[in-house]
N, C-alpha and C positions, 0 to 999 in steps of 0.2 A: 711594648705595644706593637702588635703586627698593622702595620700597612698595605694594602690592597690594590695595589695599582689598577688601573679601568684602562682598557687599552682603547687607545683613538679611534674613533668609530670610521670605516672608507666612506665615502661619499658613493653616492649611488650610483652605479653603472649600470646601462643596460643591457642586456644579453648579446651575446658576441650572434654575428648573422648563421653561423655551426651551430646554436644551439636550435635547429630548425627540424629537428627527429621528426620526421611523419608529421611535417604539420603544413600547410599550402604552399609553402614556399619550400619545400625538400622536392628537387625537381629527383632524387635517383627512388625516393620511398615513391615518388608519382610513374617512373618506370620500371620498378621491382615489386614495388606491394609491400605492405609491413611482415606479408606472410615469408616470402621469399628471405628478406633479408631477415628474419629472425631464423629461417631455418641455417645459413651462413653461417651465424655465430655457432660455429661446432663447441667451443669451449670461450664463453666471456671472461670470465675471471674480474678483477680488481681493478686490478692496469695502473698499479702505483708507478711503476716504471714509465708506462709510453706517458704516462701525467705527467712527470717530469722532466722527459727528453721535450713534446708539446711545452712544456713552461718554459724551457730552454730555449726553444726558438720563439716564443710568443716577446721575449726579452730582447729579439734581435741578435743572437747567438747562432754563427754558424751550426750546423748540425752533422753531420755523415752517415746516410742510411746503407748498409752491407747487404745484396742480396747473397743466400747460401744456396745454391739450389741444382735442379737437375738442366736438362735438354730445353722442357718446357720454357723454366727461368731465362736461359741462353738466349732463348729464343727462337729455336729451331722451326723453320718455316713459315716466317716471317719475311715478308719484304720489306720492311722498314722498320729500323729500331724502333722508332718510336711509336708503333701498333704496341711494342714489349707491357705485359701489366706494369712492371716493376717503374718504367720511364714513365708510364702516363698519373702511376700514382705519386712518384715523388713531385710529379707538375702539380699535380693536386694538394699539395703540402707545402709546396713554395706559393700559389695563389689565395691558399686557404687562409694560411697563418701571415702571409704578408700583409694582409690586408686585414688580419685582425693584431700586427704590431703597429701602432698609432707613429712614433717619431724615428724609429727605426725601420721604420718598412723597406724602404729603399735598399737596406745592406742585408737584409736576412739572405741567406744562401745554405741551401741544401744541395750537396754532393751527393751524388747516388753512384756506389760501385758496385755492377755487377758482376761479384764471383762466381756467377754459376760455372758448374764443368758437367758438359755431356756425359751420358753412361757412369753414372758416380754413386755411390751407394753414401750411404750415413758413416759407416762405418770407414772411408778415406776421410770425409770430411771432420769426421770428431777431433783425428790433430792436424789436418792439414786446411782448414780452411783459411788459417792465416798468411796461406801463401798465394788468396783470394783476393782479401781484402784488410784492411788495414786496422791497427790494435785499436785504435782511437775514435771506432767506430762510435756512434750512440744509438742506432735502432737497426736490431737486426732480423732478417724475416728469412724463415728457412721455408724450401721447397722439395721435398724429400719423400712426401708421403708414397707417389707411386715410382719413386726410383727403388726401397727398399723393399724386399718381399715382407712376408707376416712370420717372420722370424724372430727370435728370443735374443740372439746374439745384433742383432741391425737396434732392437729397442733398446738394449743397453748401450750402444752406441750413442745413441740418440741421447738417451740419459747424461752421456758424459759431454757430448758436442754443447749441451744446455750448460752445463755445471762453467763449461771452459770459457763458452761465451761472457756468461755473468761474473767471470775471476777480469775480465777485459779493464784496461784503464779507468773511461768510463762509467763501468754497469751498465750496459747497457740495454734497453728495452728487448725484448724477441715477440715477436710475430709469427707461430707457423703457420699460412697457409697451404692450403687440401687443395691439390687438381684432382683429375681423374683419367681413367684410360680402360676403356671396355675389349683390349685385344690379348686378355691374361687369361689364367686358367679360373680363375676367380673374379671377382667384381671387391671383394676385398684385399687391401695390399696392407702394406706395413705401415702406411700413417694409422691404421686402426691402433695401431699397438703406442703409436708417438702421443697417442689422445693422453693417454694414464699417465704419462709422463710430464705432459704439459699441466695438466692438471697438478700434480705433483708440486710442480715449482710455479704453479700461477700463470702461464704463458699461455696469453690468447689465442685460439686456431678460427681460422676462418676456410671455409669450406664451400667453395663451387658443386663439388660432388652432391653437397643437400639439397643444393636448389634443383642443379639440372636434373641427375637418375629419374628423384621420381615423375618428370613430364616425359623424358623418353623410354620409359617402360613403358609407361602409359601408352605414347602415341605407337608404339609397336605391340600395344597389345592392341588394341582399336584396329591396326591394321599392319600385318607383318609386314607387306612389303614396303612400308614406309622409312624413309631412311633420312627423311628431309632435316630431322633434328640434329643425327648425326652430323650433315655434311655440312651444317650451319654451325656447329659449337667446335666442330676438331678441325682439325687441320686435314690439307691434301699432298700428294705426294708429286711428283716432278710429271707423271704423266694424268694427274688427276686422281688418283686412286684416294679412298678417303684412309687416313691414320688416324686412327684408334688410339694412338699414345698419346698425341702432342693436341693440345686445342688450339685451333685456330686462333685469326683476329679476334673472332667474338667473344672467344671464350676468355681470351687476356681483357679486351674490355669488363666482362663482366666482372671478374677478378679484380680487379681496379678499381670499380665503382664500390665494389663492397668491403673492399678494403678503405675507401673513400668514407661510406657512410659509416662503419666504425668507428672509423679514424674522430670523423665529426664527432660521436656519443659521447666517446670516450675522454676528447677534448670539453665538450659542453658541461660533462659529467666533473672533471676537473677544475675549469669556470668557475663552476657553481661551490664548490668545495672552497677553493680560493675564497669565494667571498662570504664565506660563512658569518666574520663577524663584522661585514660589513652594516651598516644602519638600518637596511633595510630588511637585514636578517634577524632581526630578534623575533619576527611573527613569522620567517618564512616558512614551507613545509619540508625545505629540504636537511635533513639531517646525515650525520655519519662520520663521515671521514676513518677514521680507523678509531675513531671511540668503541668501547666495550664497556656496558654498563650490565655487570653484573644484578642476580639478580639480588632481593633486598637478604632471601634466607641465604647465601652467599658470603655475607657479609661476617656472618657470625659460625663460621666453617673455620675459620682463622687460613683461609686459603687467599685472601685479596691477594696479596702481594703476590702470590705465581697465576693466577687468572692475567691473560690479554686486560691491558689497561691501556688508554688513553695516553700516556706517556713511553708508550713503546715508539709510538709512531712509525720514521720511518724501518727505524729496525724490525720490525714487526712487517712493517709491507714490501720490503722488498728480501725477508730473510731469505737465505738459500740455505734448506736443511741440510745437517750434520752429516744426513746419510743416506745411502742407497737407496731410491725406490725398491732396487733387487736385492736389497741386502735383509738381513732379520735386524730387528730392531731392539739396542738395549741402548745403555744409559750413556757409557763411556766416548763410543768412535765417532770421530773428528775429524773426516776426512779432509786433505789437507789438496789445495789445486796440485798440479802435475804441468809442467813444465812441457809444452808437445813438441818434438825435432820431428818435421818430416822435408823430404828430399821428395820433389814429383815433376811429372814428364805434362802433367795437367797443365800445365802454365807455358808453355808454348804452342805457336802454330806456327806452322810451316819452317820449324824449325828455330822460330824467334819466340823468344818471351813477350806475353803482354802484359805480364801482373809485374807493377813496382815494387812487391812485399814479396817476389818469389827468390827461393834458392835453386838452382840447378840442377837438378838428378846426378853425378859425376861416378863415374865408377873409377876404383883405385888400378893405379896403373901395373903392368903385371911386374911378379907373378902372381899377384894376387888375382887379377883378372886376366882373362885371355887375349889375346892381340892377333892382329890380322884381318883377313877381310870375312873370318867368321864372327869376332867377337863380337857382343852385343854391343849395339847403336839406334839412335834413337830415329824411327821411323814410323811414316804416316800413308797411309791407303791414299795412291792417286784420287781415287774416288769420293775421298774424304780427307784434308790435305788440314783439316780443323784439328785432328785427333791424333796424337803424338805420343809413341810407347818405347822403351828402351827394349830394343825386341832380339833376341836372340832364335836360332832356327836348328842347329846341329847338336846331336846327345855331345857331352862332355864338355861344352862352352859354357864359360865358368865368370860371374860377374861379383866384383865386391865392394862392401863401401863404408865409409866410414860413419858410424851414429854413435849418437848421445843420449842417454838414459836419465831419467828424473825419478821422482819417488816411487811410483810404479812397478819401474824396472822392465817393462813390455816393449818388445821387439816386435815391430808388423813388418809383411810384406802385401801390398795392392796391387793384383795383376786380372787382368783380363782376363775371364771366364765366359766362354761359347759352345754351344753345343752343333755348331755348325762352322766352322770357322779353322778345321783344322790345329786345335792347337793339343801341347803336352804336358811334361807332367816336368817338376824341378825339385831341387833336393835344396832345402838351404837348412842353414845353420849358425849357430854366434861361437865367432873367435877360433877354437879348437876343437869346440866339442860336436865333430861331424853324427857320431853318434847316435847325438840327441837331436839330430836334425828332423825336419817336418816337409813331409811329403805334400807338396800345391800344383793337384793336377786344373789345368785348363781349359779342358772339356768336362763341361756338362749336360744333364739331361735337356736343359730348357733351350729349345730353339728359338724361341720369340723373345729373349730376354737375353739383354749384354751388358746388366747390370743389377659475526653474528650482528654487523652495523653495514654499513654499506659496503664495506671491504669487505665483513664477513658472509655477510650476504649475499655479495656478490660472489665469495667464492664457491659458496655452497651450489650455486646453481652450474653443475658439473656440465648439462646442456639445459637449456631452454627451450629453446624451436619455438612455434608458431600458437601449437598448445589449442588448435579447433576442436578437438576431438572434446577437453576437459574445460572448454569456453561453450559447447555444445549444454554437457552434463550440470554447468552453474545455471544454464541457461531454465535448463527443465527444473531446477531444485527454484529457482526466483521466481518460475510462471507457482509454484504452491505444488508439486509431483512431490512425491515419495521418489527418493535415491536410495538405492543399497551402493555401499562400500565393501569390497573385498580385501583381504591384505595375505598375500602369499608369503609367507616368510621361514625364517630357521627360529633356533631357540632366543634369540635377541628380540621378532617381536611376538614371540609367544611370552616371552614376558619372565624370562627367566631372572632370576634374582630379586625380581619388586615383590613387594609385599601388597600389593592391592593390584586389580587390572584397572583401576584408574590412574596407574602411573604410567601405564604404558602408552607409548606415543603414538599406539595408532587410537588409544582411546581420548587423550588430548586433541587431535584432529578431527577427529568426528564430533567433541564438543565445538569442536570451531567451527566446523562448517552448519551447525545445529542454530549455533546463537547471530553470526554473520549473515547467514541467508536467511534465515528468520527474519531479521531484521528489516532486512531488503524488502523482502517481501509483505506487500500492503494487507489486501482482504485475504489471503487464505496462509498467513505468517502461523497462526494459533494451530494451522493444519499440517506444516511442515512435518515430515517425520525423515532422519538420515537412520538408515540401518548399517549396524556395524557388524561386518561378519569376519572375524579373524581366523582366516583359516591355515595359521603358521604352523609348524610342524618342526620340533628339534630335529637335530644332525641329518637335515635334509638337503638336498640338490637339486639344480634344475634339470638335472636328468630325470630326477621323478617326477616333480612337477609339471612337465613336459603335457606330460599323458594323465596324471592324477587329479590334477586340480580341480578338479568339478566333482571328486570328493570330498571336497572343502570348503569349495564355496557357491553359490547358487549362480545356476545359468543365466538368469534376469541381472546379473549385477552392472552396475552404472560405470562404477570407477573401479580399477583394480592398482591395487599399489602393491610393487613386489620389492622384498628384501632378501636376496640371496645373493648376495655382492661375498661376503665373507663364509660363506658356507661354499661358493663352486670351487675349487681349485683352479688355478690359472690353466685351463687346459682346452684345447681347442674345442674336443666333441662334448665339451660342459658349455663353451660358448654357441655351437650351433644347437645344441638340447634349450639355451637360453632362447633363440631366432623361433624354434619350433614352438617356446609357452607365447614367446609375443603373437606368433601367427594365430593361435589357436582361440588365446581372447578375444582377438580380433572377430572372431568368426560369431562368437556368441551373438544372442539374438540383439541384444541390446546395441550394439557394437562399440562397448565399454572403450570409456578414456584412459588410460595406464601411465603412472607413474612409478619411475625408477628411486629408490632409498636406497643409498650406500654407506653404512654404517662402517665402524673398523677395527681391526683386531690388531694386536702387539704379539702375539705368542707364536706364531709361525715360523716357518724357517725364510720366508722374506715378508715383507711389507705388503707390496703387492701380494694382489689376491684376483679371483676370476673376474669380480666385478670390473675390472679394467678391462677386460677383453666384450665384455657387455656394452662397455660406452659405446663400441661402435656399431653394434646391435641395432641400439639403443637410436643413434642417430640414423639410421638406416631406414629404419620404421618411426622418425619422428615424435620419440616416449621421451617425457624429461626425464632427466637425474639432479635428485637433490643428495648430496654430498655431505656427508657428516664427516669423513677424515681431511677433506680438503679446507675446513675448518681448524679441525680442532689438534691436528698432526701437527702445524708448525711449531705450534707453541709449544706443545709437549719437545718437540726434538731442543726448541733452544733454550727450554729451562732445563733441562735435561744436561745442552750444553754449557750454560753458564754453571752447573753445580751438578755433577754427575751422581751424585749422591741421594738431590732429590725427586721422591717417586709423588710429589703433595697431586700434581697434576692427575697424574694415573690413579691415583686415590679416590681421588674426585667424579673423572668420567669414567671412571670401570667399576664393577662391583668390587666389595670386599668383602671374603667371607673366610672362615677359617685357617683355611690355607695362605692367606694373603692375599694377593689386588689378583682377580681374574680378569686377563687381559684380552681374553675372550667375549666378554658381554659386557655390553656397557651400564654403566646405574642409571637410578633416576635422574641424574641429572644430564645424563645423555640422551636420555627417552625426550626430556623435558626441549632438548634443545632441537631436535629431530622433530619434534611434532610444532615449535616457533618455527623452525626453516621452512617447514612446509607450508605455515598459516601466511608466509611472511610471500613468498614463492606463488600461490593459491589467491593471496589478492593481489596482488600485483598480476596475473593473469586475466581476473577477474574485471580488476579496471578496466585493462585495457580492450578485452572485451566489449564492455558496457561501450565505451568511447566509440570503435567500432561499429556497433550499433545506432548512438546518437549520428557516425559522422552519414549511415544509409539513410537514416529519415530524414534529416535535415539536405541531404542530396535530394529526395526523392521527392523534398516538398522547394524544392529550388533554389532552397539557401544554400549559400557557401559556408565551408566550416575547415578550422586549421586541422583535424584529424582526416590523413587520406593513407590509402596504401588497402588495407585488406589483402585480398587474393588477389588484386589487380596487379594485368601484365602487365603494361606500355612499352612497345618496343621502340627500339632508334628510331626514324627517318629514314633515314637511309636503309633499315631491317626492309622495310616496307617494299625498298626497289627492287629484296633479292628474290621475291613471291614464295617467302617461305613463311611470311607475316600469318597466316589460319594454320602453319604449325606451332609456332610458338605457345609457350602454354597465355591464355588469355582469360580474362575477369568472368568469362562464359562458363569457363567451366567449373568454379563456384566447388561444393564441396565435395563433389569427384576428385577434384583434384586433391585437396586442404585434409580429405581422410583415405588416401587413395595408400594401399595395402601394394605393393612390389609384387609383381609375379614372378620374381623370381629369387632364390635365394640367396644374402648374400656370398655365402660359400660355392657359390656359381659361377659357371663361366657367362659371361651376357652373349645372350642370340635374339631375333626378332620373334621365335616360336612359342618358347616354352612357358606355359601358364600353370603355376602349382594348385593344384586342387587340395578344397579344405580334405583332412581324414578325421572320421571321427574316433575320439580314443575311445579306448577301454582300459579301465582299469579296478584292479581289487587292491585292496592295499588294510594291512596291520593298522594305522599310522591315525585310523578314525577311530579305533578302541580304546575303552579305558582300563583303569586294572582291576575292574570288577567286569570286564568284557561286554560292556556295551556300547554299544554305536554313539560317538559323541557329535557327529555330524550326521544333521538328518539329510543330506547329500550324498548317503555312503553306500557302501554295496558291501556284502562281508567277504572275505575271501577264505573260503569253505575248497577243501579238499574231495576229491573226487574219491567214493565208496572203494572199498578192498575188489577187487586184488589192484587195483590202479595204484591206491594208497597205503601204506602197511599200517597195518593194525594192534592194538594191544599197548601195553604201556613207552615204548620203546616209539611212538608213531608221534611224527608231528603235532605239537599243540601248542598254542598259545602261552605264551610267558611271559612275565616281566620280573627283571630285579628287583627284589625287597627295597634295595634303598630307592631304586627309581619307579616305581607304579607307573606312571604316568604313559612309559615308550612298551609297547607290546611287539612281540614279534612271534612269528611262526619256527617256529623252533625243535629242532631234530637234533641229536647225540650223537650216535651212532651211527657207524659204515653201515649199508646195506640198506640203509631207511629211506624208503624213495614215497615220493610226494606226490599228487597232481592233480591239476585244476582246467577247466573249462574254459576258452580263449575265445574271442571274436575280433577277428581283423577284418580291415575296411583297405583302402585305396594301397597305402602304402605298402602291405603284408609283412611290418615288422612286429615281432614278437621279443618281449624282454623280463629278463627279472630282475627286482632291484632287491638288494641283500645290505645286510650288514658288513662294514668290514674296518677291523682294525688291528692295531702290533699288538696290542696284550689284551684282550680278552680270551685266548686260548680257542678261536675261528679258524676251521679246518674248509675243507674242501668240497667243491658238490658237482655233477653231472646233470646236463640240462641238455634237453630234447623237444621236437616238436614230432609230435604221431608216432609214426613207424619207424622214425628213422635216428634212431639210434648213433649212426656212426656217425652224425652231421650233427653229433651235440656239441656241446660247446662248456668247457671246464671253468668254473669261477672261482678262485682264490679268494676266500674272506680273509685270511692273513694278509697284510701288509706290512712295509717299512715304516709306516709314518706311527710312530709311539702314541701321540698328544693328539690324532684326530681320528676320531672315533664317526663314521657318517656313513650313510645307507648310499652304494654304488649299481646304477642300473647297467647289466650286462645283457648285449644283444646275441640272442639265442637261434635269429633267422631273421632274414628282411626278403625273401622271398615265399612269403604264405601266402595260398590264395584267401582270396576274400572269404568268408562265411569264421566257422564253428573249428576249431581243434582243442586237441588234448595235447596241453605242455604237462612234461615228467620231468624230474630233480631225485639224483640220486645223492647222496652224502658218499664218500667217496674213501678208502682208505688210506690214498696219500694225501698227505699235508703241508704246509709250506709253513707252518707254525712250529717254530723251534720247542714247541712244549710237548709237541703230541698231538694239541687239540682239535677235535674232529667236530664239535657243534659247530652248526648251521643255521644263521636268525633269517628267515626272509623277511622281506618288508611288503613285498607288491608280485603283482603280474601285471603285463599289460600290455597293447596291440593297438597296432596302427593300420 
């Protein structure tokens, strides 16, 4: 006989005074706005971790928070530590939780160490931050974004600074937050790149940069010589000058506060979790915890036991995957922590140590190292008496030292880099092998630089934001309108592998929103119509979609949801071609709400894919992203790792067809769970919405009500005294602000001038045909060849084709050297001209010649060959970005050399097209 034990029911408690999110008593949601602070959370995630470091000290349990960070963290230019964000939040964490620990309150103590090190990149800190701060740490909050450029090698840094922290005695919680700094060659730096990474492993980011940019675009688009924002968020320099690196007092306030009101959520959020089986919870509405409830057809898959179940728990919320974000992903690697030795000059001033966790820089005494009063020693700029380097000055002075290697086996060396500063160039080496030594010069170019439940759910939503734009478009489908939906995407939501388009998730979503706002909706519910217009496109990019899309889907459209996360390659000019489709929707008449879908592939040579370089896009222009690998990737790696062997997972969420599990496209039951994330993501916006709206009429007719925040500013009191109070962004500015479009790009440098103007594209494009060549989008235009002699003629000439096994993909298609092509072009503002082609390693894709008018010699060569075997995708190559506006004739020759080891000389285009 099985026995059942009934677990003792808690007695009822009432909510702790934290669980006050945006409701009358949230005095920071009464000076930020719920819009503000939702734009902040760059990345929410889970927060199984900071739940449990919060429970830790909710028990009266010492605590010790690590700052990791740059200048800013430091505090540089500050007159009083305690302006510091870092000190005024851990005040906020000893008053918060002391006073919600009932007989312990008196002993709770929170230690706050700040390691920050001026001029410091990610890449010293990944093994030397423990000479910062201390092993035993339990919440750790990195500050890194604008010290790092937008580099490949600083995000794997990042990657491993993450892995090392969570190997910590502890486990302890991490926090990245986002400053900002407008005096670079860009407006985006290397926390764009830290986003994918945090995401990755679940680590929340919190971001200043979302809230401020877009009011001080704004107020210097309004009027250039305005600077009043500036001078109030960043800091000033010793004779007044304004710095552009460092944020001021206000800006560390703001940082504080929003780290404050997270900190709250995410504590109330945990609260409430805790007392799930309390008495009072058998009717509550809150659910979750790290439950996964498969669904019923699930059950008879004989897959339960590798699905996320309810008995993972914590292993499950706090995993740390097996492997590299940057690595390719297979069954077996287990990477294993690394043991970090560093030796650094960071942990002194003025010659003294101030870290209790540091080791000393030492160089070995000669002959190993040089002696006398050239040898290197460690020395600090009068000027700066904070900053401390073991500095040598004379060719042939030779310094050495002793280190210790762990699994790794990586040897660094961290030195000073200026492009103004006078410095040279060193030769080092390990042990004997001078040989093999590596050349580390010290000058360089940059002068302004010297350095699927509630868990699942929650992780899915990669950003959030504020979400006016898609609170707008529920708003028009509940008054009784007709909405069109758009859906940009690659061969995943074209719906590749399902056997019906009712499996595919953009057509599950559009039933959603059909039968939910219907419902809503009183007298004109029966009149509701959502139009679904799928305008996805196999093996395509956001380089073409850029300029094509409005051969795919209608100009009037309401909402656009894009899926090209695993189709862009991780590449810069596929990330700024991403910047160019979000501006361009924007511009539509409708001025459509846009959400981001990031589906995931396994079959690549890494994990990462371009959609990582979109998040920051993405945050930029305030689009969400719903996340389907930030789901469903942990599990996969740890069932993976408990039994290398099995693939039941991958079985599950990818298709299976002939060949075995395509790693490439997910099945239905990944469509399935992509189109829940988004139903789940879509009222939960939706609500809050509605709430919004209750809390303006019930203001407007005098009542008080616990929902406050909106677009509401409030500044300090004292903001008030500095008369910079009418620049601040304020509740005035309503939805100027809440849908307000960046004049400038992120890929820019920031000025008070420059304003992008919309261009209208043009495009022809293969990609709307079918393989009986008809126009499958009545949005399309044909892309027809211009008559002989422009175009050659006869059998041997350009024509339309598709492969027998594939009908479906057409392309323009030429053989043969000599066969030259061309079509009829219209550029607008930008005078860029481009073609987007086929290109792949084994389809036998040769070479072509591409011109604008007359000018021949200004063409531009495109290789349809490539290295990459397994990725077969249409690449747009720019042909001129200096046309004037109106009419030209773009030419494509087919070319006789080839970069194709076979010989092959055909030529697929896909598009033309003009900016």
């Amino acid at each position: 006989m099985t026995v059942t034990a009934t677990p003792t029911p808690k007695p009822y408690e009432p909510e702790p005074a934290y669980c006050n999110y945006c409701t009358s008593t949230d005095e920071l949601c009464k000076r930020y706005g719920s819009f503000n602070l939702a734009r902040s959370r760059a990345y929410e995630g889970s927060n199984a971790r900071l739940k449990r470091v919060i429970r830790k000290l909710r028990s009266g349990q010492k605590i010790k928070i690590g700052i990791v960070g740059g200048s800013v963290s430091k505090g540089h230019g500050l007159k009083d530590r305690r302006d510091n964000w870092s000190y005024i939040y851990a005040e906020y964490v000893r008053e918060t939780f002391a006073q919600a620990t009932s007989a312990n309150a008196s002993n709770v103590e929170v230690e706050l160490i700040n390691g920050s090190v001026s001029g410091t990149i990610t890449q010293y800190m990944e093994t030397c931050y423990r000479e910062h701060i201390p092993e035993d740490v339990d919440l750790v909050i990195i500050e890194l974004a604008i010290n790092d450029q937008r580099l490949e090698y600083l995000a794997k840094g990042y990657e491993n600074l993450i892995r090392s922290i969570f190997a910590l005695p502890q486990r302890p919680a991490v926090i990245s937050v986002q400053v900002m700094a407008l005096m670079f060659q860009t407006i985006t730096m290397g926390g764009d790149l830290h986003t994918a990474v945090a995401e990755y492993y679940d680590t929340p980011i919190i971001s200043i940069r979302n809230v401020l940019l877009p009011h001080i675009l704004r107020s210097t688009q309004l009027n250039h010589s305005d600077d009043s924002l500036e001078h109030y968020w960043f800091g000033h320099d010793i004779v007044g000058g304004l710095d552009l690196r460092h944020v001021g007092k206000n800006g560390h306030r703001m940082l504080a506060d929003l780290l404050a009101s997270f900190t709250s959520r995410v504590a109330c959020e945990g609260w409430r979790e805790d007392h799930l089986t309390g008495t009072y919870s058998e009717d509550s509405n809150v659910v979750g915890g790290w439950d996964w409830d498969p669904y019923d057809s699930d059950h008879t898959k004989g897959l339960l036991s590798s699905l996320p179940n309810p008995n993972d728990g914590e292993d499950v919320s706090e995993y740390i995957p097996r492997q590299l974000l940057f690595g390719k992903y297979d069954h077996t690697t287990v990477l294993q922590p690394a043991t970090p030795f560093c030796r650094t000059t960071n942990t002194l001033v003025g010659m003294a140590a101030f870290s209790t966790y540091a080791h000393l820089l030492e160089t070995l005494p000669p002959p190993f190292s040089s002696e006398g009063p050239d040898a290197f020693k460690l020395w600090s700029h009068q000027s700066n008496p904070g900053k401390v380097w073991l500095t040598g000055r004379k060719p042939g002075v030779r310094a050495a030292f002793k280190i210790q290697t762990s699994t790794l086996g990586r040897v660094r060396v961290t030195y000073l880099r200026s492009g103004s500063w006078g410095l040279g160039s060193a030769l080092c080496w390990l042990d004997d092998d001078r040989e093999k030594g590596q050349r580390l010069d010290g000058y360089w170019i940059y002068t302004n630089a010297h350095v699927a439940n509630s868990f699942n759910l929650a992780r899915s939503r990669a950003y959030e934001g504020p979400n006016t734009r898609l609170k707008r478009v529920i708003r028009k489908l509940q008054s009784g309108k007709k909405i069109k939906i758009g859906i940009i995407g690659g061969s995943v939501s074209k719906g590749h592998g399902l056997r019906d388009h009712r499996l595919n998730w953009s057509y599950l979503y559009a039933e959603y929103i059909r039968e939910t706002f219907a419902k809503s909706t009183s007298a004109d519910a029966a009149n509701i119509e959502v139009e679904l217009i799928n305008g996805s496109v196999g093996a395509t990019i956001s380089q073409y979609m850029e300029t094509c899309f409005r051969e795919h889907i209608p100009e009037d459209v309401d909402l656009v949801i894009i899926e090209l996360a695993i189709n862009d390659q991780r590449l810069e000019y596929l990330a700024k071609g991403y910047e160019n489709l979000i501006r361009a929707i924007f511009a539509l008449p409708n001025h459509p709400a846009i959400i981001n879908v990031q589906v995931l592939a396994l079959m690549f040579p890494t994990i990462t894919m371009g959609g990582d370089l979109h998040t920051a896009v993405a945050q930029y222009y305030d689009t969400p992203i719903i996340s389907l690998r930030n789901v469903i990737l942990p599990h996969i790696l740890r069932s993976t790792q408990l039994n290398s062997s099995d693939n039941s997972l991958e079985e599950y969420w990818f298709n299976v067809d002939a060949n075995g599990v395509d790693l490439r496209h997910i099945s239905f039951h990944g469509h399935r769970m992509i189109g829940d994330l988004l139903k789940s993501f879509t009222s939960r916006v939706a609500c809050e919405g509605w709430r919004e709206e209750q809390s303006q009429q019930i203001g407007s007719n005098g009542k008080t009500s616990d929902v406050v925040g909106g677009r509401d500013w409030a500044p300090y009191d004292d903001d008030r005294l500095e008369g910079l109070t009418l620049s601040l962004p304020n509740p005035n500015e309503g939805e100027a602000v809440s849908e307000y479009i960046p004049r400038l790009s992120l890929f820019q440098k920031f000025d008070h001038s420059t304003v992008l103007q919309p261009a209208i594209p043009f495009c022809r494009t293969t990609t709307t045909l079918t393989g009986t060549g008809q126009l499958s989008s009545p949005y399309a235009h044909q892309l027809e060849p211009l008559a002989p002699p422009l175009s050659t003629e006869g059998p041997d000439a350009f024509a339309m084709w598709n492969h027998p096994q594939n009908p479906g993909k057409v392309w323009l298609t030429g053989r043969k050297p000599g066969v030259k092509v061309a079509f009829k072009v219209q550029t607008s503002a930008l005078g860029r001209i481009r073609v987007t082609y086929l290109r792949s390693g084994s389809y036998g894709l040769g070479s072509a010649w591409c011109w604008v008018d007359d000018n021949r010699n200004k063409g531009k060569r495109l290789d349809a060959y490539w290295e990459y075997k397994d990725i077969h995708v249409a690449n747009s190559h720019v042909i001129t970005e200096d046309a004037t506006p109106g009419d030209h004739i773009l030419h494509c020759e087919i070319m006789k050399e080839t970069k194709d080891p076979g010989g092959g000389t055909e030529f697929r285009i896909v598009a033309v097209d003009a900016l």
